[in-house]
LUMZA-992091 format. One record per residue (C-alpha): residue in one letter; residue number from 1; x, y, z; chain. Coordinates in steps of 0.2 Angstrom, whole numbers. Each point is the difference from the previous one (the first is absolute). Layout:
BEGIN
REC:A:NUM:X:Y:Z:A
...
REM end
This chain:
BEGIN
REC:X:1:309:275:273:A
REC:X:2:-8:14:-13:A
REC:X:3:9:14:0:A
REC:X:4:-8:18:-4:A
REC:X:5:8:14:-9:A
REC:X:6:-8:15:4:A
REC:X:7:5:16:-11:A
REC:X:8:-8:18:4:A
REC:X:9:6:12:-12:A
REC:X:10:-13:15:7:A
REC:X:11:12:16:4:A
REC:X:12:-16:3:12:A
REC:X:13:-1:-17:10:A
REC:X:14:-11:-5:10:A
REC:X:15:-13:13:-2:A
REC:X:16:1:-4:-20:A
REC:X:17:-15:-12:-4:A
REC:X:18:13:-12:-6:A
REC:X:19:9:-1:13:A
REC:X:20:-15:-3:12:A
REC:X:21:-3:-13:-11:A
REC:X:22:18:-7:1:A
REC:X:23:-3:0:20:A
REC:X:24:-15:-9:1:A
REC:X:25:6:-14:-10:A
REC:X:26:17:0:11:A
REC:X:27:-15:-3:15:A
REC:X:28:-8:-10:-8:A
REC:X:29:15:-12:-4:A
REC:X:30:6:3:17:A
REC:X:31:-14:-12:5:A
REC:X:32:9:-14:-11:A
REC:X:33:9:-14:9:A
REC:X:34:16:-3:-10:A
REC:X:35:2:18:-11:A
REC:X:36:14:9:0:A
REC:X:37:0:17:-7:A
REC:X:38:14:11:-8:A
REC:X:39:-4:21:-1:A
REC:X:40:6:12:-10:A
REC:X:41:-6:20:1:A
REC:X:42:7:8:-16:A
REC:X:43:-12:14:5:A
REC:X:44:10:4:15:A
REC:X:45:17:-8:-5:A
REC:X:46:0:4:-20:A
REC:X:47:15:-8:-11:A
REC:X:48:10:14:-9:A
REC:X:49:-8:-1:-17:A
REC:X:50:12:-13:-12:A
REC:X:51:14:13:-8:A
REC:X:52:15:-4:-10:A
REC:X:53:13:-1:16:A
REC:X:54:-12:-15:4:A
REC:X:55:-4:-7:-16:A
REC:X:56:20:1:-3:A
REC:X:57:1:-10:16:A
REC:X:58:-11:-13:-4:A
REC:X:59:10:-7:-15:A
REC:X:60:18:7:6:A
REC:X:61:9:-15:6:A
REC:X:62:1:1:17:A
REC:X:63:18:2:6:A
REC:X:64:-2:18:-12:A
REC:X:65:-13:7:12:A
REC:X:66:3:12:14:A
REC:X:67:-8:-1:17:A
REC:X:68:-16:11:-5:A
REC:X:69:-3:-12:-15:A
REC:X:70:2:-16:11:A
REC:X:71:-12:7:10:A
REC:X:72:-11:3:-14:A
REC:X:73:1:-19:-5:A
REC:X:74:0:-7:13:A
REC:X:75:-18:9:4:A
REC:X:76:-6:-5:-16:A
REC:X:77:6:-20:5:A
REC:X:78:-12:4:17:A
REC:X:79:-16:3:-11:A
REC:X:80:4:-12:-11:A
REC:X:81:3:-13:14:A
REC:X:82:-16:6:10:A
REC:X:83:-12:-1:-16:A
REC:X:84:10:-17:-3:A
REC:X:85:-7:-9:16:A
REC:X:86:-15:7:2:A
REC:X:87:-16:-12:-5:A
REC:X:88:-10:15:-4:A
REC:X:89:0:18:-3:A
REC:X:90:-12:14:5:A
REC:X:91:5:17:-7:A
REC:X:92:-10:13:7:A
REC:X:93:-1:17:-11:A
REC:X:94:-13:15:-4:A
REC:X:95:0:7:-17:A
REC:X:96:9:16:-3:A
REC:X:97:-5:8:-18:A
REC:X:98:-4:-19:-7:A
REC:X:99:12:-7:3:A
REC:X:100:12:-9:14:A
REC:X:101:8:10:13:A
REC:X:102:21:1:-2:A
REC:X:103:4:-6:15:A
REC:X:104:-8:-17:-8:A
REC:X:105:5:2:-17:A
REC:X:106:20:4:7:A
REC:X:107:-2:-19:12:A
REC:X:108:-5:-10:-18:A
REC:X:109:15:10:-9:A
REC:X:110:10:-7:15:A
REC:X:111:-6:-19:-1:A
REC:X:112:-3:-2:-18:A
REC:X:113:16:-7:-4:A
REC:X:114:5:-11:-16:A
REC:X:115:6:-17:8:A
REC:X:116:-6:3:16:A
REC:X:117:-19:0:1:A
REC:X:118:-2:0:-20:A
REC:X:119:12:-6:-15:A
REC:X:120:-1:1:-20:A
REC:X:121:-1:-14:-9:A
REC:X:122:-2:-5:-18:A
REC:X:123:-20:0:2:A
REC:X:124:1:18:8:A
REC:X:125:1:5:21:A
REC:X:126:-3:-13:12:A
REC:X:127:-6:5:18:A
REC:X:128:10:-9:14:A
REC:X:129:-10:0:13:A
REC:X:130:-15:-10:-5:A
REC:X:131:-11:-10:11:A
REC:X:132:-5:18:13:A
REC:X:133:-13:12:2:A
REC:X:134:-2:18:0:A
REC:X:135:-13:10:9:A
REC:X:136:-3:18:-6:A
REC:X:137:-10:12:12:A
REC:X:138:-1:13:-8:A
REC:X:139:-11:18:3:A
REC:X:140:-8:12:-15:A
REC:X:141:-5:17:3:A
REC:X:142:-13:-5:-14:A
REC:X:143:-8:-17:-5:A
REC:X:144:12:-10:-14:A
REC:X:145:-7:-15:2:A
REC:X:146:-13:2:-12:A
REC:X:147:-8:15:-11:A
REC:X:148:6:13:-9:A
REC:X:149:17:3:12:A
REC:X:150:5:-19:-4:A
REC:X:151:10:4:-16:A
REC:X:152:10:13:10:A
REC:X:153:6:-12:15:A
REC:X:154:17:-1:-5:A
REC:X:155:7:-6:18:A
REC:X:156:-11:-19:3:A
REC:X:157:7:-6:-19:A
REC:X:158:17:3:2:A
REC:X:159:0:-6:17:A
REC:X:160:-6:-14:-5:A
REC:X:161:12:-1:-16:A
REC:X:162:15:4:11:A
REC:X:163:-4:-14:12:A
REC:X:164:-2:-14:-15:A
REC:X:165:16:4:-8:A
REC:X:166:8:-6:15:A
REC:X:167:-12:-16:-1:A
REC:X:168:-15:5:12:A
REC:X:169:-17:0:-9:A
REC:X:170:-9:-7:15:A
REC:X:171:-7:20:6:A
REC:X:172:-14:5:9:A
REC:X:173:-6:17:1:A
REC:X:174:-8:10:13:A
REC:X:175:-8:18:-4:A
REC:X:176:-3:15:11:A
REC:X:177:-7:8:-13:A
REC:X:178:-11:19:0:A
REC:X:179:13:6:14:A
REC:X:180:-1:17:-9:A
REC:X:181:-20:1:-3:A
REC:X:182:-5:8:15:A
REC:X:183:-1:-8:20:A
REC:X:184:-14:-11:-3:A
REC:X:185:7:-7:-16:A
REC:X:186:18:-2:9:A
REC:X:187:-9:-10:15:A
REC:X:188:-9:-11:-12:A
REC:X:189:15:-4:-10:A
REC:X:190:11:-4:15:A
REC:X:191:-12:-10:10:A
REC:X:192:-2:-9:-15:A
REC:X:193:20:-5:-3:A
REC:X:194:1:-3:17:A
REC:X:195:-14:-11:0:A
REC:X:196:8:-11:-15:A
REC:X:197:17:1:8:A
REC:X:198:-10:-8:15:A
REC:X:199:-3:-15:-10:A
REC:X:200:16:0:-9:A
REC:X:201:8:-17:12:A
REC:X:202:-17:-7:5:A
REC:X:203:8:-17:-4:A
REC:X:204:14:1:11:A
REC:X:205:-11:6:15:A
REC:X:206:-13:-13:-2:A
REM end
C-alpha cells in the first residue's frame, strides 16, 4: 500500500488555485487500488506559530512540562509520526509576497527536528527520511517559472531546501502560474497545472 500526504496550507481553501489542485489530485488518487491518503488543512486548522513556551518544551525533559506543553509535544510527535509513514508528500500552497504561506513554514518548524527526521554528523546534517517523494502544487499570481520574476521566487527553492534537509530530493512541481494576470491568463494557468496534475500517477492507473 502507498500512502499519500496531502498538505493544503491555503487560508482560502478550496477556492485557492492550489487548493483545486490539491483536490483533483486526491480524485485522481481516489481511482488507485491500494492508496491510502493522510490530510492535513493548515489553511483551516493553522498550528500556533513555534514560540519560546514551545521551543522550551521540546528540549525540557518531559516530566518538567505542564499539561499545555504535553500537549504541545505531543502534537509535534503527531506530525512527525504522519510525515514519518507517509510514502509521499504533496504540499499544496499559493505564494504570498514570494514567499511560503506561514501556516507551511510554522508545519516544517514543527517536524524539522534534529534526531528525528535529520541529525548532525561530522560531515554536516544528514536528512532521515531518505527514500520519499514530495509533490509541490503550488499557485503564483505571476509567472516564476521562467523570465524576469524567477529571481524573485523565494517560496519553490526553499520548499525544495526544507524538504531535502530532511532527506527528500525526489520533488516534482506543479505551477498555476499567471493567477494574478487577468481571467484569461488565470484560466490558462490553471487548466494547464490541472492538466499536469492529470498526468501526475499515470503509471499507477495504467
Amino acid at each position: 500500500m502507498s500512502k499519500y500526504l496531502i498538505i493544503q496550507s491555503s487560508v482560502r481553501g478550496a477556492d485557492s488555485a492550489s487548493g483545486q489542485l490539491a483536490a483533483h489530485f486526491k480524485k485522481q488518487l481516489g481511482v488507485i487500488p491500494g492508496i491510502e491518503i493522510q490530510e492535513r488543512d493548515l489553511g483551516g486548522n493553522p498550528l500556533p506559530v513555534l514560540d519560546a513556551a514551545l521551543l522550551g518544551a521540546l528540549f525540557a525533559p518531559a516530566e518538567g512540562l505542564n499539561a499545555e506543553q504535553k500537549a504541545q509535544v505531543a502534537l509535534v510527535a503527531a506530525l512527525i509520526d504522519e510525515l514519518k509513514a507517509a510514502d509521499t508528500i504533496v504540499l499544496s500552497a499559493g505564494m504570498y509576497n514570494f514567499g511560503a504561506p506561514v501556516q507551511l513554514k510554522t508545519w516544517f518548524d514543527y517536524v524539522l527536528q534534529a534526531g528525528r527526521t535529520f541529525q548532525y554528523t561530522a560531515a554536516g546534517p544528514e536528512g532521515l527520511l531518505k527514500g520519499k517523494r514530495a509533490i509541490l502544487l503550488v499557485a503564483t499570481g505571476g509567472v516564476y517559472s521562467e523570465g524576469p520574476a524567477a529571481t524573485a521566487d523565494f517560496m519553490v527553492p526553499h520548499l525544495k531546501l526544507l524538504l531535502s534537509f530532511i532527506g527528500i530530493t525526489d520533488v516534482t512541481v506543479v505551477r498555476a502560474e499567471g493567477m494574478a494576470l487577468g481571467p484569461d491568463a488565470a484560466k490558462a494557468g490553471l487548466e494547464k497545472a490541472l492538466s499536469e496534475v492529470g498526468m501526475l500517477e499515470e503509471t499507477s492507473l495504467a
